[in-house]
N, C-alpha and C positions, 0 to 999 in steps of 0.2 A: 574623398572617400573617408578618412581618419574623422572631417569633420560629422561627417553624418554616422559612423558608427557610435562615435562620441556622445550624438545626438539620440540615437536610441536606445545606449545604454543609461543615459541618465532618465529619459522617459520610462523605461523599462524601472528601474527603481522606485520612482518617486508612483510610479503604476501599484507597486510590490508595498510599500505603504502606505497608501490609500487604501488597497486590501485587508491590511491589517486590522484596520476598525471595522470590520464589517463581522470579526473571528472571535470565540470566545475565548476570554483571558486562560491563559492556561491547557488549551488544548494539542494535541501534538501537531495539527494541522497551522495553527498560529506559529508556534515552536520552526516549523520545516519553511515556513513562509521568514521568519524570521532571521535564519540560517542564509536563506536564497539571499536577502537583502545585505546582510554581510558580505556575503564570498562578492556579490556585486560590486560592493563601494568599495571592497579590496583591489578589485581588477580597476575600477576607475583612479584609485589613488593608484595603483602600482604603472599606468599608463599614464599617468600625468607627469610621475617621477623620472618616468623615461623620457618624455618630451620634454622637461627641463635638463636632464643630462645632453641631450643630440643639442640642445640649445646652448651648453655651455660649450662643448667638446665646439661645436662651431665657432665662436667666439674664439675661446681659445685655439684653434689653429689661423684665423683670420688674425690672431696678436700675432701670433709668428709667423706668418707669410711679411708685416707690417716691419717685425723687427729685420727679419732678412733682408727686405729692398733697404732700411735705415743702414745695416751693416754694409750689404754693396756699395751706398752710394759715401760713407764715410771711409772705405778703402779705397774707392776711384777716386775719390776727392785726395786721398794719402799721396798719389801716383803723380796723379793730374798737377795738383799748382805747383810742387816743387818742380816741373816739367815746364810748367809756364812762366816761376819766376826764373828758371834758369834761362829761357829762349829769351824773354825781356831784355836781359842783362847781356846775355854774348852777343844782340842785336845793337845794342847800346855799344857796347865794346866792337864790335867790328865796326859801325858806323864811324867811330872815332879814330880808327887808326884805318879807314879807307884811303886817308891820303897818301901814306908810306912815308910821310916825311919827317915824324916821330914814333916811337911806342913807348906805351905807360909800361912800366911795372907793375904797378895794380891790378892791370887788366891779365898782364901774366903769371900774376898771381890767382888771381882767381879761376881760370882755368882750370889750372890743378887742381882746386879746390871744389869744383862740380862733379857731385855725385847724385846721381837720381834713385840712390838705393840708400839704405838705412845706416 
């Protein structure tokens, strides 16, 4: 629908100056015709302007919909491998003293040392 009103406002125009040569120079009837042709390509620029606005405004909220999932998934990731280099390691470490017939120190050392927070 935008496009076909689109469509017969600029027909409607280009109609309004073709008219115009038909008028004699100078007359107030030329004058009123020429008036009409303004205020027209005013509403056609003033609707164009806004169709480029609704076009930016979209973009830019599609960049921030963009940054938002970037920012979730490098705060999951924040969570996430420090979680999975810790499970590596205490899996290593238990594997290692499954026998019960020594333990490291290292191993009990690093225990203490696992924290999944900042």
């Amino acid at each position: 629908m935008d496009d076909e009103i689109r469509n017969l406002l600029n027909e409607e125009i280009k109609q309004q100056i073709q008219d115009l040569s038909n008028l004699k120079t100078g007359s107030e009837e030329k004058s009123d015709v020429i008036d009409d042709v303004v205020k027209l390509y005013k509403l056609a620029v003033e609707e164009d302007k806004m169709k480029q606005d609704s076009c930016e405004e979209q973009n830019q909220l599609n960049e921030q919909t963009k940054d938002r999932y970037v920012k979730i998934g490098i705060a999951a990731a924040e969570i996430i491998l420090p979680l999975m280099f810790y499970a590596f390691w205490l899996r290593k470490g238990l594997k290692f003293e499954e026998t019960g017939s020594f333990t490291s120190a290292t191993f009990k050392g690093l225990i203490n040392r696992f924290r999944p927070t900042k």
